[in-house]
C-alpha positions in Angstrom: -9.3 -10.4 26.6 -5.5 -9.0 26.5 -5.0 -5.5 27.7 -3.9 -3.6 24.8 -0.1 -2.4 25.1 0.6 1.0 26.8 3.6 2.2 23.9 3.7 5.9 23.5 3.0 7.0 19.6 6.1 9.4 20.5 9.6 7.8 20.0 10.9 10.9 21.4 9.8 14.6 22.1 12.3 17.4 22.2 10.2 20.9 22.8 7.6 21.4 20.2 8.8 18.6 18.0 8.2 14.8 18.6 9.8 11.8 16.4 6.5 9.7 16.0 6.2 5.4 15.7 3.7 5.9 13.2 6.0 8.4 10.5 9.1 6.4 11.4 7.5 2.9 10.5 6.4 4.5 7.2 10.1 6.0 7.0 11.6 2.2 7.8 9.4 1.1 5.0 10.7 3.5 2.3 13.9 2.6 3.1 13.5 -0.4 2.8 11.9 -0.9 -0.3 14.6 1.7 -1.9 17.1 -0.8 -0.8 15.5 -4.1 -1.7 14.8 -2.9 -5.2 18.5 -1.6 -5.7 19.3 -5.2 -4.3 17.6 -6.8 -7.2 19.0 -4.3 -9.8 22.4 -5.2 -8.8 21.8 -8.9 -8.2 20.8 -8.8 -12.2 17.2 -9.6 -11.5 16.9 -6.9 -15.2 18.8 -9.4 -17.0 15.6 -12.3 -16.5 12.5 -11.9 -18.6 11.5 -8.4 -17.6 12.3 -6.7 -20.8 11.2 -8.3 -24.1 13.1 -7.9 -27.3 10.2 -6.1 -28.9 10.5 -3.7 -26.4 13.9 -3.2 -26.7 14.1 -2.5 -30.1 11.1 0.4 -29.6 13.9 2.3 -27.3 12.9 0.8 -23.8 15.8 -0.1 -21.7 16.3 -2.1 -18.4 16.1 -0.2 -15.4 19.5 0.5 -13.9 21.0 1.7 -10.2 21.1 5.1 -11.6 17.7 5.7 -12.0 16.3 4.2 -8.3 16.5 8.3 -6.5 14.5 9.5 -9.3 11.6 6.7 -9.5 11.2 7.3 -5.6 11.3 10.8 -5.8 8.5 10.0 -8.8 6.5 7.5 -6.5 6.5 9.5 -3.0 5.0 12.4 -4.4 2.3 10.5 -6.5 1.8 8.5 -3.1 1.2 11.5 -0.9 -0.8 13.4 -3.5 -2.9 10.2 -4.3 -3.3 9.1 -0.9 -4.7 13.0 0.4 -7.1 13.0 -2.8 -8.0 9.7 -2.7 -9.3 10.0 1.1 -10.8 13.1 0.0 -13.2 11.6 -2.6 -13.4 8.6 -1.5 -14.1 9.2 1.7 -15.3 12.3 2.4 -16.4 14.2 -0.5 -19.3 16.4 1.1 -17.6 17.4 3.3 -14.6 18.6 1.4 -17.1 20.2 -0.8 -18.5 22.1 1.9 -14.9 23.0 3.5 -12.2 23.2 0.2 -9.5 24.7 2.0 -9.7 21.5 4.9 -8.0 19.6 1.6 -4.6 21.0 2.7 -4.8 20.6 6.2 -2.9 16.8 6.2 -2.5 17.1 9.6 -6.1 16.5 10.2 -5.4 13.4 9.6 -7.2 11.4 6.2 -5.2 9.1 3.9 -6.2 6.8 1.6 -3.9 3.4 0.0 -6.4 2.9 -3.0 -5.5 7.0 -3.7 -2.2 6.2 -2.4 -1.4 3.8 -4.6 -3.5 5.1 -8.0 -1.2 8.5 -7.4 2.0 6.3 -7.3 0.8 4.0 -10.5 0.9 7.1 -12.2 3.6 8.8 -11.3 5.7 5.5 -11.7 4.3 5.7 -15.9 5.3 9.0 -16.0 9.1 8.3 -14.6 8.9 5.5 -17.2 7.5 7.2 -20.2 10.6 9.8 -19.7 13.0 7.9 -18.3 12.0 4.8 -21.0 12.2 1.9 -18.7 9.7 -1.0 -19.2 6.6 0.2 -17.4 5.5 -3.1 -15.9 9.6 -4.5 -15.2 9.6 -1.2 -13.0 5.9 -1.8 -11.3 7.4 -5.4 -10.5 10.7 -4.3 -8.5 8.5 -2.4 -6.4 5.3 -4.5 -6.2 7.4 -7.1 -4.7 8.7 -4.6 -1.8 5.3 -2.9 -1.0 4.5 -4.8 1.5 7.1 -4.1 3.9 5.8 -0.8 4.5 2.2 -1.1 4.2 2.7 -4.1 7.3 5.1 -1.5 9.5 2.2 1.3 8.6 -0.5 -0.8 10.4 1.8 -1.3 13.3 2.1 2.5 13.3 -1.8 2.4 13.6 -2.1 -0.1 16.3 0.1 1.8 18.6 -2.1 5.0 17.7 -4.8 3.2 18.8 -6.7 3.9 15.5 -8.2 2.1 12.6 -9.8 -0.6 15.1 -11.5 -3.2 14.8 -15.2 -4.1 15.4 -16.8 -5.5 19.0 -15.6 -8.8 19.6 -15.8 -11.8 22.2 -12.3 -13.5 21.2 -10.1 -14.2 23.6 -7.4 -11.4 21.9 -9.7 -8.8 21.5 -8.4 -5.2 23.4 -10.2 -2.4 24.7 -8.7 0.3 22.9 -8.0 3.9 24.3 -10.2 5.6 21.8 -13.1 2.7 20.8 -15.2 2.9 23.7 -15.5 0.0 26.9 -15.8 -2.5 24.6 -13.4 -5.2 23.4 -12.6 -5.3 20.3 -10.5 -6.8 17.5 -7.2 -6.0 16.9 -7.3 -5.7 13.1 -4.6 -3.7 12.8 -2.9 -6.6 13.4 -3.8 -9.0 11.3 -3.5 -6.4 8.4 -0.1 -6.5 9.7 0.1 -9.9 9.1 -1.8 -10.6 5.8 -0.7 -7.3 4.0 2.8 -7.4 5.2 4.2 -10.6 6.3 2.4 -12.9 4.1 2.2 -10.6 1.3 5.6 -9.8 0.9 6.7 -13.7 1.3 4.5 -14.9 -1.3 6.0 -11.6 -3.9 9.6 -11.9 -2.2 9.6 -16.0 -3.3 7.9 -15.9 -7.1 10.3 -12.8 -8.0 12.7 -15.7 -8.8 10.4 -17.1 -11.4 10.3 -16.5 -14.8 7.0 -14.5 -15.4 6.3 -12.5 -18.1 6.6 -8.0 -16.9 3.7 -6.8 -14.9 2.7 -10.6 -13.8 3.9 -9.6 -10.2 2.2 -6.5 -10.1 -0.6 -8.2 -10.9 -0.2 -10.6 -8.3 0.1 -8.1 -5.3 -3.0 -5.9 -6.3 -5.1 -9.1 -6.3 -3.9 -10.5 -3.5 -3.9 -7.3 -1.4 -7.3 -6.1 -2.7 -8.4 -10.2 -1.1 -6.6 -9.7 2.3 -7.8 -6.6 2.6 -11.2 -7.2 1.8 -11.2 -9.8 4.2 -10.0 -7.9 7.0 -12.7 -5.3 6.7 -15.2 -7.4 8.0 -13.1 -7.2 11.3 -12.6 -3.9 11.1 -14.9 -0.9 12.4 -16.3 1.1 9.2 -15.2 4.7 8.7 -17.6 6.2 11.2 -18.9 9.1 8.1 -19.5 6.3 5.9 -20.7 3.5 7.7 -21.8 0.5 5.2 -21.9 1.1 1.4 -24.0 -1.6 -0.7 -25.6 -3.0 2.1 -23.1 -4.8 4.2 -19.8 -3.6 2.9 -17.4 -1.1 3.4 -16.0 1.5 1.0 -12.6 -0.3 1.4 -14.3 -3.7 0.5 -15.8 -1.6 -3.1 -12.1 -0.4 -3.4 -10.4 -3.8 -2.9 -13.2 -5.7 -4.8 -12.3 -3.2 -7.9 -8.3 -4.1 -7.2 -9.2 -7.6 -7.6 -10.9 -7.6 -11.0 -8.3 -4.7 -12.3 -5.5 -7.6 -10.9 -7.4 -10.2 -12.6 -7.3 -8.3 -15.8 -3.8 -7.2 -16.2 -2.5 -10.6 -15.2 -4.5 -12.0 -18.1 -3.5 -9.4 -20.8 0.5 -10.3 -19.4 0.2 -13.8 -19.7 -1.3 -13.5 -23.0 1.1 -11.1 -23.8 3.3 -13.8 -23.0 2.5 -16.0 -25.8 2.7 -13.6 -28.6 
């Protein structure tokens, strides 16, 4: 067993107001996806197959440095609103029913990626549809960069001791401060790994080929939706939930529905491909 690491959530506390890891790994994140996707704007990555000619000549045009503040402004707020409403149905739908008004209270804690990321999907069509940038060239410049913050996010939750793992006999497991006596697995961690490191090195390396739009976007909802579902089975079900279809997790029905939704749209964008 290792001892799990004694790291205060709070960075720094000044009166009432504290500078937590948890909101400054999702802050590192943001930043840097903002500044890896300007990287490939200016490196000319837009210039590569991302926008077809047909496309072009219906009014689409590349994405440009000038329009990265407004498509995160456009993402954020479809992530925060998507991650708060996807945890609420998702989740916990009776009892939101029973309790409307707990829906606002964020700080309660209950965030969802599958909402998270539905929210910024369609906020990131509506920035295109006005802005009219290539749907899918956009969703790839960003695809590619997820990663980096959904890896520093589960750091942020292992040193809040939350979203544990299940019991466990491996030599790594940790008694956490708010799972019980028991040792258990540090999933956090290897969501860490497989969402973020790995993730991001496989996206971060095919960017340079020459796929058709959307092909990357593809690729990172499959192969999240996999890694994810994977980890689950490590990971201690949402205690209002429990199992869903017999031995899975609501997480494992979400990422199971990422995978085939992946599968699809990496078939219509190959096909498109060839037309």
């Amino acid at each position: 067993m290792v001892p799990y690491p004694d790291i205060s959530p709070e960075i720094i506390r000044v009166g009432p107001f504290a500078v937590r890891w948890y909101g400054m790994m999702y802050l590192i994140g943001f930043a840097s996806s903002y500044l890896l996707v300007r990287h490939q704007v200016k490196a000319g990555s837009e210039t590569r197959k991302r926008v077809r000619r047909d496309r072009e000549e219906e009014g689409v045009r590349s994405f440009k440095p000038a329009d990265i503040d407004s498509l995160y402004s456009y993402i954020v707020l479809g992530l925060l609103l998507g991650a708060r409403l996807g945890y609420v149905i998702f989740y916990n739908l009776s009892f939101y029913l029973e309790h409307p008004l707990e829906m606002f209270a964020v700080w309660h804690g209950g965030m969802s990626f599958h909402g998270g990321l539905i929210g910024s999907i369609a906020m990131g069509y509506l920035f295109s549809r006005k802005f009219r940038t290539d749907f899918w060239h956009t969703a790839d410049l960003v695809s590619v960069t997820a990663p980096i913050g959904l890896g520093l996010g589960r750091l942020g939750n292992f040193i809040n001791g939350e979203l544990y793992g299940r019991v466990a006999d491996v030599p790594w497991a940790m008694v956490f401060p708010s799972g019980g006596p028991l040792p258990r697995h540090p999933s956090q961690l290897y969501e860490f790994f497989l969402e973020g490191v790995v993730l991001f090195t496989v996206l971060w390396t095919l960017r340079r080929k020459n796929y058709e739009t959307g092909v990357l976007t593809s690729l990172f909802v499959i192969l999240y939706g996999a890694f994810r579902f994977f980890v689950e089975f490590f990971r201690e079900p949402d205690v209002q939930l429990g199992y869903v279809l017999g031995i899975f997790t609501m997480g494992q029905v979400l990422c199971m529905s990422m995978v085939v939704v992946g599968a699809i749209i990496l078939y219509l964008r190959i096909a498109a491909s060839h037309r």
